[in-house]
C-alpha positions, 0 to 999 in steps of 0.5 A: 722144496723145503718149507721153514716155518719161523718163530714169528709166523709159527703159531699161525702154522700149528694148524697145519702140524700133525704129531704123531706118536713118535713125539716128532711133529710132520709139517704138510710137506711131510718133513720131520723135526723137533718142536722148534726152540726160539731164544730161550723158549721151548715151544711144544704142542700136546692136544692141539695145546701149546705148552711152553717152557724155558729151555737150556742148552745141554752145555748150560754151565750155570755160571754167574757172576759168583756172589764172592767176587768184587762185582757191585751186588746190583750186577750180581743180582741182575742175572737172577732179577731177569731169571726171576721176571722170566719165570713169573711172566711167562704162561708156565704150568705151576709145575714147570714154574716150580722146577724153574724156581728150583733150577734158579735156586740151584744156579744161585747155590753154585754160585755162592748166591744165599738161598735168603736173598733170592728168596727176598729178591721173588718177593721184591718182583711180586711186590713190585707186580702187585704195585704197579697193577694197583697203580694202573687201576687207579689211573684208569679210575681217575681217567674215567671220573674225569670223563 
């Protein structure tokens, strides 16, 4: 009988998962595979820890709307907004978000993409972070004084 383990109910089986110094993880009906990639996300167990990371397919082209055609700059920087966001929302470790930087950095190079303006577009999303959670605490105090 073969198990399949989900994205959705994976977390609630890791329990049951043993890694063995192969690197590979052994289900409890002794199958083997390699850690599970949902969407765009890498899923690994390390220490009885998840770890995740943002996985590519090998053949990742790294291919984007190129900064020089006649696209509206709104549509250009889409991409690299979403890429963005990604990267500062997720649970990476400082290295693994400083290597999705870089990697983003390099998508943008080889498409034409000025260094500056990705740079100026992290510290828009930053910013925009920074606002909405002084916003939200703000609402929260005026709905507790009003209590």
């Amino acid at each position: 009988m073969l198990r399949t383990i989900t994205a959705i109910f994976f977390p609630l089986h890791v329990s049951g998962l043993t890694g063995p110094s192969s690197g590979g993880l052994n289900c409890t009906c002794g199958l083997w595979y390699s850690p599970p990639d949902f969407l765009d996300l890498s899923i690994t167990r390390t220490h009885n820890k998840l770890t995740i990371d943002i996985y590519r397919k090998p053949t990742n082209t790294n291919t984007i709307i190129n900064f020089m055609s006649n696209h509206p700059l709104k549509h250009k920087m889409a991409a690299y907004r979403y890429h963005i966001e990604r990267m500062r929302k997720l649970p990476l470790d400082p290295i693994k978000k400083q290597k999705e930087w870089e990697i983003i950095q390099a998508i943008g190079e080889s498409n034409n993409v000025p260094i500056k303006l990705l740079q100026k577009l992290y510290h828009q999303t930053t910013k925009r972070e920074n606002q909405t959670t002084k916003k939200q605490c703000i609402k929260l105090e005026i709905k507790n004084k009003l209590y």
